[in-house]
C-alpha positions in Angstrom: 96.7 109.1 79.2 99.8 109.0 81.3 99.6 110.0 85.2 101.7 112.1 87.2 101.2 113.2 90.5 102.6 117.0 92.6 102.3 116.2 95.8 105.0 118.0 97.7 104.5 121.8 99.0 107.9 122.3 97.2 108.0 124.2 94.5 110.9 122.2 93.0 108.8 119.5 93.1 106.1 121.1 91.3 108.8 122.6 88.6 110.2 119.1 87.5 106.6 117.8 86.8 105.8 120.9 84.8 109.0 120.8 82.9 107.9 117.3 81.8 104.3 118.2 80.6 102.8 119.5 77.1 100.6 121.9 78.8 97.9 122.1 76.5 97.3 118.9 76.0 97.2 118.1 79.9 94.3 118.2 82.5 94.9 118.7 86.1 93.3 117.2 88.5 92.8 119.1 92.5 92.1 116.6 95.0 90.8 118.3 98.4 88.4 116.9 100.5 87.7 120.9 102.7 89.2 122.6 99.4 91.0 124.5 101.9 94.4 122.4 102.3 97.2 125.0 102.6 99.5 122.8 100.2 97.3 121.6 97.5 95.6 125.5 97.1 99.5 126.7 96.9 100.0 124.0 94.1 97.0 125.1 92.1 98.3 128.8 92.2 101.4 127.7 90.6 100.6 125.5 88.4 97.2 127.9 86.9 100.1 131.0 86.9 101.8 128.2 84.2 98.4 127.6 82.4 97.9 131.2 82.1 101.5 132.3 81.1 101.4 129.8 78.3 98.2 131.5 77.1 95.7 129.1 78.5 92.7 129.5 80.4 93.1 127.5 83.7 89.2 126.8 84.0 89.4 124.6 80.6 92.6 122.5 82.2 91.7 121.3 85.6 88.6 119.2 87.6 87.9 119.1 91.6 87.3 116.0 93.7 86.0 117.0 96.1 83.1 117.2 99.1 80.2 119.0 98.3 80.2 121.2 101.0 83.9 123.0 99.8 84.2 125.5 97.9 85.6 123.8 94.8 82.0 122.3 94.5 80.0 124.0 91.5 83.1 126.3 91.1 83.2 127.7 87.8 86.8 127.7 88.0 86.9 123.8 87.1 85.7 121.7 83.9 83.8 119.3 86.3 83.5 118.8 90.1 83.0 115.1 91.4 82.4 114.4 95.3 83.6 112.2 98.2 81.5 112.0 101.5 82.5 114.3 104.1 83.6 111.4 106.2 85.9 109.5 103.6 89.4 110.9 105.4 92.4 110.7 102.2 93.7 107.5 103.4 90.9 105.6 102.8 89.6 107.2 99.4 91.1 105.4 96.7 88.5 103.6 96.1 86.4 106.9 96.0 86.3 109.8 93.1 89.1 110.6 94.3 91.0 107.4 92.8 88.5 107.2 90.4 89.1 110.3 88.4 92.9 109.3 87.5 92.4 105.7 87.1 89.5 105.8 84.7 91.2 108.5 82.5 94.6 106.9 82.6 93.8 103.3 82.3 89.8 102.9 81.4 86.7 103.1 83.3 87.3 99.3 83.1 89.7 99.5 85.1 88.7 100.8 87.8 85.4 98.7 88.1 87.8 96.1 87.9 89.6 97.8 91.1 86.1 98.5 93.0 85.3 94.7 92.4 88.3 93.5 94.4 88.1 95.7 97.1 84.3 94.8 97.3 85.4 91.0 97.2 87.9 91.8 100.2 85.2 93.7 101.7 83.2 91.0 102.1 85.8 88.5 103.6 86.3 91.1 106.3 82.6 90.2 107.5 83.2 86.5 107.9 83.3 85.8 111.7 85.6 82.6 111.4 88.9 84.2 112.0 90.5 81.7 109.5 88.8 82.7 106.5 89.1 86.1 107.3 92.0 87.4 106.2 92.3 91.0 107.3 91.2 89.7 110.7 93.4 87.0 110.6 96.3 89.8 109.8 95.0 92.3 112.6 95.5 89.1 115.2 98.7 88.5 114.3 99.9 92.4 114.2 98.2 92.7 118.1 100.1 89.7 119.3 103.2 91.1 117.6 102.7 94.8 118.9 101.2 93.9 122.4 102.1 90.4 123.6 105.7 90.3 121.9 106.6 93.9 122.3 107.9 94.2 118.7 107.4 98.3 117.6 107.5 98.4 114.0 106.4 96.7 111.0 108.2 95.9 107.8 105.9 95.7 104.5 108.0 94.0 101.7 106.3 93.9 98.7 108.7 91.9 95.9 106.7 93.6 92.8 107.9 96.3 91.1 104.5 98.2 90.5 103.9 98.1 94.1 107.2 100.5 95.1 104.9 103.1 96.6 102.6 100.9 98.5 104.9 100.7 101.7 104.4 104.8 101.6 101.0 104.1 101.6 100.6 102.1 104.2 102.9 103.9 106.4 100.5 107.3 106.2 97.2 104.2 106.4 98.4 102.7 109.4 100.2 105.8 111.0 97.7 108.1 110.9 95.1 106.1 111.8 96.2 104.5 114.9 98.8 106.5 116.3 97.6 107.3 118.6 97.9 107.5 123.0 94.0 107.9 124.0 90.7 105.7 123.5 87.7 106.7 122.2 86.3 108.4 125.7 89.8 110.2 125.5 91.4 108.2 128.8 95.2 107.7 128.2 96.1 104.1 127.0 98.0 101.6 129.3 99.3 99.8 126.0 101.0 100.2 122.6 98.7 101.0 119.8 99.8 101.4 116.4 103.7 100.2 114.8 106.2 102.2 113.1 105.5 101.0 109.6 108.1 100.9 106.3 109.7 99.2 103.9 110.4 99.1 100.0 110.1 95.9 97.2 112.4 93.8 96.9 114.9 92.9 95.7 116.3 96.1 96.7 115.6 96.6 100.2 118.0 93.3 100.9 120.8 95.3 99.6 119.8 97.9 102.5 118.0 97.3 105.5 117.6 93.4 105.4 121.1 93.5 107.4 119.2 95.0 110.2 116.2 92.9 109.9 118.7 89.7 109.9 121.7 90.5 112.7 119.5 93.5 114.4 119.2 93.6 117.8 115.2 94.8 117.5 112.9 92.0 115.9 111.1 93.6 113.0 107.8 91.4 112.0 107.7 91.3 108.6 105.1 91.7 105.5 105.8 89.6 103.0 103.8 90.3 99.0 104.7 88.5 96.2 103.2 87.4 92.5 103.5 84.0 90.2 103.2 85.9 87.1 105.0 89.3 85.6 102.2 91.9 85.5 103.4 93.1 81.9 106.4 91.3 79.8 107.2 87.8 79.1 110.2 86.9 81.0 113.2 85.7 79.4 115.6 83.0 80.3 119.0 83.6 81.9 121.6 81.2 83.3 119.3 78.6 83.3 115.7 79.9 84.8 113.9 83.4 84.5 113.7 87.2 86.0 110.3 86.2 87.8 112.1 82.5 89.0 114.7 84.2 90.5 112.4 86.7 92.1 110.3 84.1 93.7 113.4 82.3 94.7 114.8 85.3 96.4 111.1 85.9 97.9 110.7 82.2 99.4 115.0 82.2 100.3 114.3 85.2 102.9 111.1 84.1 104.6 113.2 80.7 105.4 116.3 82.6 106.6 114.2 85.0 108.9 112.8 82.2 110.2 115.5 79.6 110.7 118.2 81.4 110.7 121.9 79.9 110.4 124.1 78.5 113.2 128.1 79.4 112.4 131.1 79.1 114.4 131.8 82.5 113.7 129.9 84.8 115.5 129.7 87.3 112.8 127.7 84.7 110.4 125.2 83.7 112.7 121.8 84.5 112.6 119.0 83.9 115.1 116.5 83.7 112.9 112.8 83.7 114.9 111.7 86.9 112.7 108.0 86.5 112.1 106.9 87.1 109.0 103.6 86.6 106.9 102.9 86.4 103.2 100.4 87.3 100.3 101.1 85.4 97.3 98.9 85.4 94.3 99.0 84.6 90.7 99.3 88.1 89.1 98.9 91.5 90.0 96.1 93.3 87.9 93.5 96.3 89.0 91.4 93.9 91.0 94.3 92.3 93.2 95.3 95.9 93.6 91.6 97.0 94.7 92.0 93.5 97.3 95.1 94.6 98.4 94.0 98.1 99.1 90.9 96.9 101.5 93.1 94.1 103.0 95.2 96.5 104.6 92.1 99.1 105.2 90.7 96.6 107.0 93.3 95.3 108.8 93.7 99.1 110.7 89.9 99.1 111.3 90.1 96.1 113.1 92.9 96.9 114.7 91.4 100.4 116.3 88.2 98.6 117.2 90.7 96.2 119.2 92.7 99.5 120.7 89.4 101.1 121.4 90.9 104.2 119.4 89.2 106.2 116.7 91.2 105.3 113.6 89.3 107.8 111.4 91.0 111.3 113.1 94.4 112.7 112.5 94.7 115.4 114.7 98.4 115.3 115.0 98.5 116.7 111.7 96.3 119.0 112.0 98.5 120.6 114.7 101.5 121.0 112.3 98.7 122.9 109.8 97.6 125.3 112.1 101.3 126.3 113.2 102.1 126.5 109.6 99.7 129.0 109.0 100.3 131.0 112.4 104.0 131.4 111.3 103.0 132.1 107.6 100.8 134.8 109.0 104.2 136.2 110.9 106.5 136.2 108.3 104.0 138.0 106.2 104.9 140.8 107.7 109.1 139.7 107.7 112.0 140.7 105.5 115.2 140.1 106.3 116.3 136.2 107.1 117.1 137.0 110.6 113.8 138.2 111.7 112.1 135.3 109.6 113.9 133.0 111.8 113.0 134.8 114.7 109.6 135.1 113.1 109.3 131.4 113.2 111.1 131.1 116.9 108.3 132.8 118.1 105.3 131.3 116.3 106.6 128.4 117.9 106.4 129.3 121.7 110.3 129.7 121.5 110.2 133.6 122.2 107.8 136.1 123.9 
């Protein structure tokens, strides 16, 4: 079965995937942990409105993961309900139903036991106390030093693997939402930097854009270096003289050495510091259970992190700010016609206007 994903509040976003489907032949999948989330209810609407215009029944095309305290559990509106705990927060669920669900129906339960195993595997690295042979400590370490002893703000994850495009994204809402944040657990202001500024994309492409920064830049960006041995699906095939996957390893290996030694050049223009910190994953081949390793590496990594910064890594209450305004200006403009008193609708919501 081939996944796709609606994730965006956008109806346009929403249209395009639709567009693209055979509707009777599809099952969709509603992922809310509360099944209250503004967004996610709004896409179900939509996207049961299509079910039912096409002369389907709704109820025989979608399933719920979800808690069992929401009220998608046991809701006859759905073929099937399967649970998280209350206390899994989205960012650390993949490895939950709510992962499970897509992955076993798009690429074999198999699969995903294959996924569980190497997060387990990583899981249990993260419990070894010697710091070298723990690698999500190990990783946590460097990122504190980098964030508190050498000031640097932001991180750059790099991943050269084509399958792995989205993971920056991922780790951007993983570490973001879990430790930005200015107070400790008792809820005293901190008097130091917690969490970086995370991004990136794979490479090669991102050194056809940012790298220029990361290079000549006058901010140090650490840097988060993935990279593979093997191609995860075709063979590779020969060209001027050594492979796709040689050359991507070469261009891989080439920019950890620039970052870090740099080039001295009589014109100014040319020359690079170098001194950009960097690490590096390498492994043979990417399959479900690197992924599943990968995924805890970095899980763990935060956790560590917040237990270091004596913050609670497992809130997000700066989002839920933005939700509750959302709603207190939907609730306004319910009541709204024209343009200009939406605007002033959402002016006021806002604390803009009496």
């Amino acid at each position: 079965m081939r996944a796709a994903f609606i994730s965006n509040v956008d109806p346009d976003d929403a249209d395009l995937m639709l567009g693209s489907l055979d509707l009777e032949t599809s099952l969709f999948i509603l992922v809310s942990k509360s099944g209250t989330t503004q967004e996610t209810l709004a896409n179900e609407t939509l996207v049961r409105t299509r079910l039912e215009a096409a002369g389907l029944d709704s109820s025989k095309h979608m399933v719920a993961v979800t808690s069992k305290t929401s009220p998608l559990a046991q809701n006859p509106g759905y073929l099937a309900s399967f649970y998280i705990d209350d206390f899994i927060g989205g960012r650390y669920s993949t490895s939950s139903a709510v992962g499970g669900v897509i992955m076993s129906l798009a690429y074999g339960p198999e699969c995903f036991e294959d996924f569980l195993a190497g997060a387990h595997a990583m899981d249990r690295t993260a419990l070894e106390p010697e710091l070298r042979r723990n690698a999500p400590l190990l990783d946590a370490m460097i990122g504190l030093y980098e964030r508190n002893i050498l000031g640097f703000s932001s991180t750059a994850v790099l991943p050269y693997a084509e399958a792995l495009s989205r993971f920056p994204a991922h780790l951007q809402q993983l570490d973001m939402e879990s430790n930005g944040k200015s107070v400790n657990r008792d809820g005293k202001p901190l008097t130091y930097k917690t969490g970086p500024v995370v991004f990136g994309e794979p490479g090669t492409n991102g050194q056809h854009s940012f790298y220029q920064l990361l290079h000549q830049g006058t901010d140090i960006v650490p840097l988060q270096f993935i990279g593979f041995a093997e191609n995860q699906l075709s063979p590779d095939i020969l060209s001027m003289g050594t492979s796709s996957r040689q050359k991507l390893a070469a261009n891989l290996l080439a920019q950890v050495v620039a970052f870090a030694r740099g080039k001295d050049d009589a014109n100014p223009n040319k020359r690079f510091s170098g001194g950009r910190p960097s690490t590096m994953i390498f492994g043979k081949r990417l399959g479900p259970t690197q992924l599943g390793a990968l995924f805890s590496h970095f899980e763990n990594k935060v956790m560590f992190q917040g237990f270091a910064w004596n913050i609670n890594s497992f809130d997000q209450e700066g989002v839920q700010l933005g939700k509750v305004l959302a709603n207190k200006m939907l609730s306004i403009m319910q009541g709204e016609k024209s343009e200009d008193e939406v605007l002033k609708a959402m002016a006021k919501a806002a604390g803009f206007l009496e």
